[in-house]
C-alpha positions as CSV (number, residue, x, y, z in Angstrom):
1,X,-10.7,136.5,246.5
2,X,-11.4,133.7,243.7
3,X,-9.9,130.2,244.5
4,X,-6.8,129.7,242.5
5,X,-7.7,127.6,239.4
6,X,-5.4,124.6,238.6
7,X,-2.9,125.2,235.8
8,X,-3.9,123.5,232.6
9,X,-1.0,122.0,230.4
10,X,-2.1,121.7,226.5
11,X,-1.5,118.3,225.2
12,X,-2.1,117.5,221.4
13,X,-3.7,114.8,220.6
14,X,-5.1,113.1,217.7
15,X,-7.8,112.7,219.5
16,X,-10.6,114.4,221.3
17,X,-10.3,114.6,225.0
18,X,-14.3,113.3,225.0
19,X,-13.3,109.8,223.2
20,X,-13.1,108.3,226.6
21,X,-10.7,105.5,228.2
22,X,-9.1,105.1,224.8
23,X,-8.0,108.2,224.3
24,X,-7.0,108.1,228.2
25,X,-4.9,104.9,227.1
26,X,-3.5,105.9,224.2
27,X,-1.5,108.8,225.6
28,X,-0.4,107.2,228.9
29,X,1.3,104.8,226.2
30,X,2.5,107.8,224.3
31,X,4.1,109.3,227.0
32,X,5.7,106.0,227.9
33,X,7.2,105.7,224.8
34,X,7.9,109.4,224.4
35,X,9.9,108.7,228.2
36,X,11.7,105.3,226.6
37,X,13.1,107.5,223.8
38,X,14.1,109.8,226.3
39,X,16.2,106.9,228.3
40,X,17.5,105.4,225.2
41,X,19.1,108.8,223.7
42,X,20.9,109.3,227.6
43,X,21.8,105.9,227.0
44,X,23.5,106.0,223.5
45,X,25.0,109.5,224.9
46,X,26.5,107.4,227.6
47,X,28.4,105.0,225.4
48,X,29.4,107.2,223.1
49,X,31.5,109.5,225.9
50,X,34.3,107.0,226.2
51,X,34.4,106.5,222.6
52,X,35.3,110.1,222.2
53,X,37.6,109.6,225.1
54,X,39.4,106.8,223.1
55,X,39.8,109.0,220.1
56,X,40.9,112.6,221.9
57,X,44.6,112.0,220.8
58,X,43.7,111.0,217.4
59,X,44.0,114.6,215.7
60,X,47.5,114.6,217.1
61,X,48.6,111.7,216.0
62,X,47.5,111.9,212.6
63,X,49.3,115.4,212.3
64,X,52.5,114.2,213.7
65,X,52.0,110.9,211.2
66,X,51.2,113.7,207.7
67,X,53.5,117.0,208.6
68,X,56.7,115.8,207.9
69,X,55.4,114.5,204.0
70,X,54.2,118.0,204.1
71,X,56.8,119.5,205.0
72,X,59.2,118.0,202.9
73,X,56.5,118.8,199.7
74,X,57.0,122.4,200.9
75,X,60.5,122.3,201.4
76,X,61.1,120.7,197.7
77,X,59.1,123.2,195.8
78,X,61.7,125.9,197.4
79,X,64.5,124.7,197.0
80,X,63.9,123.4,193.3
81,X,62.3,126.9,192.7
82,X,65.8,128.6,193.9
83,X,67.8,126.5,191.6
84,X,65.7,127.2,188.3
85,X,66.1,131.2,189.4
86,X,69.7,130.6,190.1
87,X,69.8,128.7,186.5
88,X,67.9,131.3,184.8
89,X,70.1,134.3,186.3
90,X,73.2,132.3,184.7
91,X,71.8,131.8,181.4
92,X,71.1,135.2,181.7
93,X,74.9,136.0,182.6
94,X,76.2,134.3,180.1
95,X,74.0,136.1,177.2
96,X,75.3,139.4,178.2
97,X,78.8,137.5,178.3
98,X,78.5,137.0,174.8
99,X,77.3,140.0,173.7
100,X,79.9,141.8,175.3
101,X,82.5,139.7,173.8
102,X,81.0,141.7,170.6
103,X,82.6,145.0,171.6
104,X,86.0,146.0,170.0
105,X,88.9,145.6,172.7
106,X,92.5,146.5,172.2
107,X,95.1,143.7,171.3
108,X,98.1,143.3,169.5
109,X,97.2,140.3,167.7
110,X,94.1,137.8,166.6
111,X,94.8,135.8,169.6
112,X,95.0,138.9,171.9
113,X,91.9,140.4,170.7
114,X,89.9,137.0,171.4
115,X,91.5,136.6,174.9
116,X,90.6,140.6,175.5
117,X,87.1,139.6,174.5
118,X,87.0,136.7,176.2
119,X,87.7,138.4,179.6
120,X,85.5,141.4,179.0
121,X,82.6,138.7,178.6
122,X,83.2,137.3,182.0
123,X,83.6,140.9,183.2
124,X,79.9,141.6,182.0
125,X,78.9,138.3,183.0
126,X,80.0,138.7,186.5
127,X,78.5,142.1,186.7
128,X,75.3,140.9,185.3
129,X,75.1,137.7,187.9
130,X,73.1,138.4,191.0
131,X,73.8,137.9,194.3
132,X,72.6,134.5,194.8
133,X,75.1,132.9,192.2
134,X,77.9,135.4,193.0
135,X,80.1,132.7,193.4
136,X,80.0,131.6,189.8
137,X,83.0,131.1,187.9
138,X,83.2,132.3,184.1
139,X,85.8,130.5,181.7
140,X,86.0,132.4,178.0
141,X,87.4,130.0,175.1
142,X,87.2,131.0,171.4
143,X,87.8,129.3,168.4
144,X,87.3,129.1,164.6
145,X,83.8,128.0,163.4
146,X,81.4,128.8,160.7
147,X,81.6,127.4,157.4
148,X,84.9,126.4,156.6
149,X,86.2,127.4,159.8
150,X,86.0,131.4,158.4
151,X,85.1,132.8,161.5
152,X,85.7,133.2,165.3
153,X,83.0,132.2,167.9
154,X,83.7,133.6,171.7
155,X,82.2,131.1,173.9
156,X,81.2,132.3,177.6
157,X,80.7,129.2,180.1
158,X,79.5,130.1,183.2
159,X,79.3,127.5,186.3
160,X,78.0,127.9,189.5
161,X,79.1,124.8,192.1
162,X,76.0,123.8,194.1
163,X,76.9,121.1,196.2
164,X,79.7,123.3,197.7
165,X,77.6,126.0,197.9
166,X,73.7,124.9,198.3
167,X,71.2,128.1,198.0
168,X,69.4,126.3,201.0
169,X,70.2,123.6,203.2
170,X,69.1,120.3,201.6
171,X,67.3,117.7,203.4
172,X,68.8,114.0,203.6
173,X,67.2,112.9,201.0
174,X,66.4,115.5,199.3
175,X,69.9,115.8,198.3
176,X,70.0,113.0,195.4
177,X,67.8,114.9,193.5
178,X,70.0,118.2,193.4
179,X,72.2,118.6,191.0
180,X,75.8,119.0,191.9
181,X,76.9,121.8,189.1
182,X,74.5,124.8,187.3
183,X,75.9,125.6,184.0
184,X,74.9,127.9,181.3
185,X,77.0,128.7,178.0
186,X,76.4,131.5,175.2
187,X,78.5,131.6,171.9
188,X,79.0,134.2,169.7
189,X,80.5,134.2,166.2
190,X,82.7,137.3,165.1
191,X,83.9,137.8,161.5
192,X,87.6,137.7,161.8
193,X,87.7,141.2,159.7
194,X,85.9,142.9,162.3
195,X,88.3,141.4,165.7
196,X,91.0,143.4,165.2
């Protein structure tokens, strides 16, 4: 059986292994070096572990210190977006108000044919309002207008209290910026030949 053969490790090097003692030199000081960069990255690990030990909480913190402005961004854009649906759905109440103050209504008189319209607008109105401003109240008035006061206008006001009744819960200081009454009004004019 052959004798085992010592195991050769490759080693580049600029220069050929026949160059002598310098090349002999030159990589006993490469692999010095090569050792000392080796030392100094262990090194700069080592200092840099209780720096990251230092910092562990810092994520928390920072969260804890940027979730409440968040939070109360959020919060804002809800609540003002209920109140411009809630103020849309009265507008919208109040229309159909008016144009149901247009239909003919049984009376006795000029006055009681405005009142009977006036009340069948806030009928319509109240059917028309949706469930988050149920609550509304409706108040008909009517009087003359036009030119030279020749004909009747049916106005239909429709209010809906928000500070009694929020849509949401408001935040402490959020509540400054709410308003404290949603109104919406619709008019509409009637020829005094056509009321009765």
């Amino acid at each position: 059986m052959p004798a085992k053969q010592p195991r050769l490790t490759l080693r580049v090097s600029p220069w050929p292994r026949a160059a002598g003692s310098f090349c002999t030199a030159w990589r006993e000081a490469f692999d010095e070096n090569r050792h000392d960069t080796t030392r100094a990255l262990a090194a700069s690990a080592h200092q840099r572990a209780p720096r990251a030990r230092a910092q562990r909480g810092a994520t928390a913190v920072e969260f804890a210190l940027v979730f409440p402005l968040f939070f109360t961004i959020l919060y804002a854009i809800v609540t003002f977006s209920l109140i411009l649906v809630a103020q849309q759905n009265l507008t919208m109440a109040a229309e159909e108000g008016a144009r149901a103050a247009l239909n003919w209504q049984s009376n006795t008189s000029m006055q009681s044919a405005l009142t009977n319209r006036g009340n069948a607008a806030c009928a319509a109105a109240k059917l028309v309002a949706a469930t988050l401003v149920q609550s509304m109240q409706c108040t008909p008035s009517s009087k003359a207008c036009g030119p030279n006061s020749a004909m009747q206008c049916v106005n239909v006001l429709v209010s809906y209290d928000y500070q009694t009744n929020p849509l949401i819960p408001s935040l402490p200081l959020l509540g400054f910026a709410l308003p404290n009454t949603l109104t919406s009004s619709a008019t509409v004019q009637l020829n005094p030949e056509n009321i009765q």
